[in-house]
Structures are given as C-alpha cells and as structure tokens.
MIDOSE-1310 file (N, C-alpha, C; in nm, 2 decimals, decimal comma, always signed):
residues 133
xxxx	-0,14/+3,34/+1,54/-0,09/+3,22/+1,48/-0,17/+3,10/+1,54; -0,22/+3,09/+1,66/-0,26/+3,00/+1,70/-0,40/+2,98/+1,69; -0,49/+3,12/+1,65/-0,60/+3,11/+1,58/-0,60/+3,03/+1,46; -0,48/+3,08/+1,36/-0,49/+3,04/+1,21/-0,48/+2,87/+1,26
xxxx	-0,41/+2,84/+1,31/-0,39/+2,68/+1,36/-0,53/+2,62/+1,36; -0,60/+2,68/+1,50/-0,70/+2,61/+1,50/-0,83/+2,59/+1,37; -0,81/+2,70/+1,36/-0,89/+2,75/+1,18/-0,87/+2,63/+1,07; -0,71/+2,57/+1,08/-0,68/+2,47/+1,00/-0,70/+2,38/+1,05
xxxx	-0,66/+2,35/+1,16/-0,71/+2,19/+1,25/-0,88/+2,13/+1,21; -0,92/+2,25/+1,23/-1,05/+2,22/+1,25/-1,13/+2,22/+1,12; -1,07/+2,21/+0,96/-1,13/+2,22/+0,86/-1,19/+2,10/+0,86; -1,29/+2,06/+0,80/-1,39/+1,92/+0,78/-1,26/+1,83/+0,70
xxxx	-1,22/+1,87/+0,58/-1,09/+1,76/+0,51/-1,01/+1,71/+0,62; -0,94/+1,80/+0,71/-0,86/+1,77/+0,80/-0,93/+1,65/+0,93; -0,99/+1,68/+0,97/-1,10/+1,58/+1,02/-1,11/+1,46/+0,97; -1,15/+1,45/+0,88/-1,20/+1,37/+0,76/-1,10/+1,32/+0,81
xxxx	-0,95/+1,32/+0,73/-0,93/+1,25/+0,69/-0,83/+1,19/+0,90; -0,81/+1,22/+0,94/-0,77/+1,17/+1,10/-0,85/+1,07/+1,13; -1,02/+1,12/+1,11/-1,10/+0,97/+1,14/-1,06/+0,86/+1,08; -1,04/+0,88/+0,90/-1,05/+0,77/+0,83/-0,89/+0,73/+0,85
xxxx	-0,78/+0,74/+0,89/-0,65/+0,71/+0,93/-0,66/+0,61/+1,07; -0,74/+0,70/+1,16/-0,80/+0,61/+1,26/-0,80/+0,48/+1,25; -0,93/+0,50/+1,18/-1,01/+0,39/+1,12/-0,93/+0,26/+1,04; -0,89/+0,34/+0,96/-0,78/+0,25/+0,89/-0,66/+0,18/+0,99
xxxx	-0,59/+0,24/+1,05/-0,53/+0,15/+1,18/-0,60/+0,00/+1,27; -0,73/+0,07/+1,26/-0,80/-0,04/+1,38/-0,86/-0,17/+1,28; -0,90/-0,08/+1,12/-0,89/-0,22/+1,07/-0,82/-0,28/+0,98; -0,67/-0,24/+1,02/-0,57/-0,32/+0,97/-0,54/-0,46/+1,06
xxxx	-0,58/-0,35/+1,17/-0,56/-0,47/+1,31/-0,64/-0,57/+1,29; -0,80/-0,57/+1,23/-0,84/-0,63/+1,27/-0,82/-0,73/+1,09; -0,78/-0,69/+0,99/-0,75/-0,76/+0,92/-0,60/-0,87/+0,91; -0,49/-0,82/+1,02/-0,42/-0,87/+1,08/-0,46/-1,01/+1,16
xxxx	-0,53/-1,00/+1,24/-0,60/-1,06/+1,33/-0,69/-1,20/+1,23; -0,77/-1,15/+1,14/-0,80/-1,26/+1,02/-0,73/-1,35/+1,00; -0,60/-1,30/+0,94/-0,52/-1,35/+0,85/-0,44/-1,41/+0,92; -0,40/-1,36/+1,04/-0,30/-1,49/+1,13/-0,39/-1,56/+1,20
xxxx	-0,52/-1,56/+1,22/-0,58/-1,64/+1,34/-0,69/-1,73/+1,21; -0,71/-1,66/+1,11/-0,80/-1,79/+1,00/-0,71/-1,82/+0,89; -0,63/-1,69/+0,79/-0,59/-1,79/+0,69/-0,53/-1,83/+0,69; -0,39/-1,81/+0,79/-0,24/-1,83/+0,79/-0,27/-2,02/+0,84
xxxx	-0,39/-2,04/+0,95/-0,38/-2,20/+1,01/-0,42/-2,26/+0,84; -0,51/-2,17/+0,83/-0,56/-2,28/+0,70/-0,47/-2,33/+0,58; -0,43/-2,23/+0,54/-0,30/-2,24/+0,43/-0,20/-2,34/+0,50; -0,17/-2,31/+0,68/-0,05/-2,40/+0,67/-0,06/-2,54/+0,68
xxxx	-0,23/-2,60/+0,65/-0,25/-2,70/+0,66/-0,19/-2,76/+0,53; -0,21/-2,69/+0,41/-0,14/-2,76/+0,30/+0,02/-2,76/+0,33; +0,07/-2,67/+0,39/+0,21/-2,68/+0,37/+0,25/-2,78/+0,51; +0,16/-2,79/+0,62/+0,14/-2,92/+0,73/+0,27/-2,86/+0,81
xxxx	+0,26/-2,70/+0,86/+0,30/-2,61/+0,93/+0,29/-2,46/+0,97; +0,33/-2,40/+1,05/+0,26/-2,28/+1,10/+0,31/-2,21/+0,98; +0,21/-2,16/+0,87/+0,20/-2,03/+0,75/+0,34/-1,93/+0,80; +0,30/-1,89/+0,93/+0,40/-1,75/+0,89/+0,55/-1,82/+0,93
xxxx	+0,56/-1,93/+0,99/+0,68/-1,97/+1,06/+0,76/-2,01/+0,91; +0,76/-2,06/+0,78/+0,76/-2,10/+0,65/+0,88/-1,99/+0,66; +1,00/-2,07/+0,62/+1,14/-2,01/+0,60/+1,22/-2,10/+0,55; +1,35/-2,05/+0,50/+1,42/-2,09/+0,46/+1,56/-2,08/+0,50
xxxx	+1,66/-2,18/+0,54/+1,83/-2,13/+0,58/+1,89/-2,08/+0,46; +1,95/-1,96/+0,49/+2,05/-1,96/+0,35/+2,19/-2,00/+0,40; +2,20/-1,97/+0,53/+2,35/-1,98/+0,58/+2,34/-2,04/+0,67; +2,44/-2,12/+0,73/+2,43/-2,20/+0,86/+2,52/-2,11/+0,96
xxxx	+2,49/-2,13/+1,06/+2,54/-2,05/+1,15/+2,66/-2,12/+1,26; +2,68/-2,07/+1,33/+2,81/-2,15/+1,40/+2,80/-2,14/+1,60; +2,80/-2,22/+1,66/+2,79/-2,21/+1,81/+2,88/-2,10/+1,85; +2,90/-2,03/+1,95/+2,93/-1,94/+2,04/+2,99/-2,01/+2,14
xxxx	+3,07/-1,93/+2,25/+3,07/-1,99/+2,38/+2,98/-1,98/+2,43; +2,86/-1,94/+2,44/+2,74/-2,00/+2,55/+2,65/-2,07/+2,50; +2,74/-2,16/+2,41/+2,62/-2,26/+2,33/+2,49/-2,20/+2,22; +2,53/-2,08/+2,21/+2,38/-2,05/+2,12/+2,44/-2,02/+1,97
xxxx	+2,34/-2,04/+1,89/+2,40/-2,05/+1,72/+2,40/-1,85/+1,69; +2,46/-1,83/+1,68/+2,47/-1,70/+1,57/+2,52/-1,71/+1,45; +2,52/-1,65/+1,34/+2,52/-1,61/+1,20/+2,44/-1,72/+1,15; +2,33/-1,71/+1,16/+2,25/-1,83/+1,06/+2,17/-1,69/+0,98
xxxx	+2,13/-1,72/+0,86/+2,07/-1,61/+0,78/+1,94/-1,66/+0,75; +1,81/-1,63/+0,72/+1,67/-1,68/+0,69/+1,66/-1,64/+0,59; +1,58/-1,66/+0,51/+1,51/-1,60/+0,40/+1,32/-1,66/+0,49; +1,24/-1,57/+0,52/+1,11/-1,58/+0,62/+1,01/-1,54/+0,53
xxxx	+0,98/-1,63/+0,46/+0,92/-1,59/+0,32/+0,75/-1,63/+0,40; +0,74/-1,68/+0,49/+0,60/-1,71/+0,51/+0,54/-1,61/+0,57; +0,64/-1,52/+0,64/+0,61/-1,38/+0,71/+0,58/-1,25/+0,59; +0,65/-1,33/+0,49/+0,64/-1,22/+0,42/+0,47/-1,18/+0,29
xxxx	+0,45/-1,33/+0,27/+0,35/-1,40/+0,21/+0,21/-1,34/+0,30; +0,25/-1,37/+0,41/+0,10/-1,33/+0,56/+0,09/-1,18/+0,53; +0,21/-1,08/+0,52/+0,20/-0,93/+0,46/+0,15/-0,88/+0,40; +0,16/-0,97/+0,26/+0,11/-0,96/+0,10/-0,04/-0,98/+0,14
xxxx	-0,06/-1,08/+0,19/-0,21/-1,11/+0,21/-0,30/-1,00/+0,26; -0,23/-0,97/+0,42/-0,31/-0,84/+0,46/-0,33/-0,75/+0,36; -0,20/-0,70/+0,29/-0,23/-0,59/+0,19/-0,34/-0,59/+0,10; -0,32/-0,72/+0,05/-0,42/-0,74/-0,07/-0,59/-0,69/+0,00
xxxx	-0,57/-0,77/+0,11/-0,73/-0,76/+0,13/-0,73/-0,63/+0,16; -0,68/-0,54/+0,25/-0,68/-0,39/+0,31/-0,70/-0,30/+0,18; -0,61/-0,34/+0,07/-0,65/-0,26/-0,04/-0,81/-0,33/-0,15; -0,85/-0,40/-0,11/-1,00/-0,47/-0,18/-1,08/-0,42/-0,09
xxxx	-1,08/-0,39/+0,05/-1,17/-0,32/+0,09/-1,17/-0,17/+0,06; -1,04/-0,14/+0,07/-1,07/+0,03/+0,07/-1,11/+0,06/-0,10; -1,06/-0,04/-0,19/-1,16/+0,01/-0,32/-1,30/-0,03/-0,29; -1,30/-0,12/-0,25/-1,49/-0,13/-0,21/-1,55/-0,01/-0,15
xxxx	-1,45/+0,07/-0,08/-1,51/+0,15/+0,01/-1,51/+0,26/-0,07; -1,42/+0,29/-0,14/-1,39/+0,43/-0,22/-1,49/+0,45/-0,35; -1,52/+0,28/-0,41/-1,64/+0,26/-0,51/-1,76/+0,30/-0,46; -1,77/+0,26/-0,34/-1,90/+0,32/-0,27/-1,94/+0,44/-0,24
xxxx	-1,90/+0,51/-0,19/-1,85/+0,65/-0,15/-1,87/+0,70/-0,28; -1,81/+0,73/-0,42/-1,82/+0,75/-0,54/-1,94/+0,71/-0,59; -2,02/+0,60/-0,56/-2,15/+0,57/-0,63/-2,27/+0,63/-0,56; -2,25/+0,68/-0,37/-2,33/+0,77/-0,32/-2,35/+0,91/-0,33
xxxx	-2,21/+0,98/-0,39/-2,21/+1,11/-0,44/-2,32/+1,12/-0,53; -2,38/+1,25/-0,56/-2,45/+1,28/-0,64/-2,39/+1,31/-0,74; -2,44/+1,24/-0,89/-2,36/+1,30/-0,98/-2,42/+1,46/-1,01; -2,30/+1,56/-1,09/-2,34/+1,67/-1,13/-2,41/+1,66/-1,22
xxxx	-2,53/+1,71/-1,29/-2,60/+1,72/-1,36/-2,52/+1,86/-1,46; -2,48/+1,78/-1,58/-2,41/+1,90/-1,67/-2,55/+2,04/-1,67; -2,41/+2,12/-1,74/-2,51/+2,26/-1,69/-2,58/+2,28/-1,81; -2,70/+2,36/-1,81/-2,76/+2,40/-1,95/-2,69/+2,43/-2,06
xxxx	-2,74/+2,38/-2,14/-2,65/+2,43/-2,31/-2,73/+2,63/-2,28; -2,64/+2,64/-2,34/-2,67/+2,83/-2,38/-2,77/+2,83/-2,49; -2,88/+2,85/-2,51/-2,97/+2,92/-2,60/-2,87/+2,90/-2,72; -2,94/+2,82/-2,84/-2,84/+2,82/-2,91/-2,90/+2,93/-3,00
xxxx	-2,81/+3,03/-3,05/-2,82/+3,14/-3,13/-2,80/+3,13/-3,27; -2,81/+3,29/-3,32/-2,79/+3,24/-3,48/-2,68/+3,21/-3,50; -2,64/+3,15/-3,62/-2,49/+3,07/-3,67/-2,43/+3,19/-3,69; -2,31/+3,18/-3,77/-2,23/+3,28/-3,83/-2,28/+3,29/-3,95
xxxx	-2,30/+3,22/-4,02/-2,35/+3,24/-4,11/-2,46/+3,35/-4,13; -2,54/+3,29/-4,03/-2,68/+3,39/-4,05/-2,68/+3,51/-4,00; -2,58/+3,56/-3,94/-2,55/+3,68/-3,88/-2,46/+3,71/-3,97; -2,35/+3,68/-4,06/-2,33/+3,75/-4,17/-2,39/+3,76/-4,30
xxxx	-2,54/+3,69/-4,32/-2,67/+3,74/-4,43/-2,75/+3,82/-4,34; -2,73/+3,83/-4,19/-2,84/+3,96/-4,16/-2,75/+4,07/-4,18; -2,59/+4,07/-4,16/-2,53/+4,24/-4,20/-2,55/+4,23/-4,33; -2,52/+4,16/-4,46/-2,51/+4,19/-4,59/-2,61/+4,25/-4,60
xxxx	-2,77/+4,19/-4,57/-2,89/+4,24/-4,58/-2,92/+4,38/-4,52; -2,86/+4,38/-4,42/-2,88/+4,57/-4,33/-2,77/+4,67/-4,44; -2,69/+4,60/-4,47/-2,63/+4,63/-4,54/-2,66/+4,70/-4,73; -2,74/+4,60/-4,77/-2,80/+4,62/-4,89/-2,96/+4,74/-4,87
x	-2,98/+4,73/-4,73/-3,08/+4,86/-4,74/-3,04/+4,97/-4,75
C-alpha cells in the first residue's frame, strides 16, 4: 500500500499540480500586497480615505458597562471591493498564464487521410462487370 502511495504521489500531474498551488498562494500574496499597498491608497484618494476601511452603519449600537459599544452592525463594503479586485487580477493572470501554456503546446498535426479508395459505386461496376464475364 505504501508502494502504491508513493507510485501516486510521485506522478508528474500530481507534482504539477502542488507546485502550481504553491505558486498560486505566494502570488496571491503578492497580488494582495499590490492592491492594499498601491491600489487601495490610490482609489481611497478619490473617496479622501483608507479604500478598505469604506463601511457603512446599519445599526447603532449601545454602551456596556465598561464603556465599550457592542451591537453596532457594518456593512464593510471597502473590504469587500479590495477582494473583488484581488480576484479579478489573480484570475487575468492565470488566463494569461493558461493562454500561454496553450499557445506553447505543440499543436497536433491531424493524422493522414487514408488512401482514398474506390467509391461504392465503382466497386459495384467492378462486381457487375466480374460478374458479366
């Protein structure tokens, strides 16, 4: 059993695909890292505050005895917006990357046509004919 294991662990697909999961983690990070450190300041210049901080109260909330507010409700729509973004770009690369990959493959070269032979036709005037001898 532990043979068959390693037999599967170690197929090239399997591989394959752990590196590119890897891979994909470190540059989510680093597409994370973009988007809160370049586009989130730039965007929040039009809104003339921090991009992911962008929220909304739905509920007000009420003091406690140790002075602190609980039940206030958010709607954190700028956090959510910075998400969307990472996505978008994470999935524009990996079509870039998956377009590329596809355009480096070798295409298959369709296989030979088969010798084209006689029709039916002509093979039923060569029996009539063997036939009439």
């Amino acid at each position: 059993m532990l043979k068959e294991f390693k037999e599967f662990a170690m197929k090239g697909n399997l591989v394959d695909i752990a590196v590119g999961f890897v891979m994909g983690a470190a540059f989510k990070e680093v597409v994370t890292a973009f988007t809160g450190g370049i586009v989130s300041p730039l965007i929040g210049l039009i809104f003339d505050s921090d991009f992911k901080a962008l929220r909304h109260k739905l509920k007000d909330g009420e003091l406690n005895d140790a002075g602190e507010m609980v039940g206030e409700v958010w709607l954190e729509y700028g956090t959510f917006l910075t998400n969307v973004i990472d996505f978008i770009i994470v999935a524009f690369v990996m079509f870039m990357v998956v377009k590329g990959v596809n355009k480096m493959k070798k295409k298959e070269e369709p296989a030979p046509e088969a010798p084209a032979g006689p029709s039916e036709i002509d093979l039923l005037m060569e029996i009539r004919d063997s036939l009439k001898k």
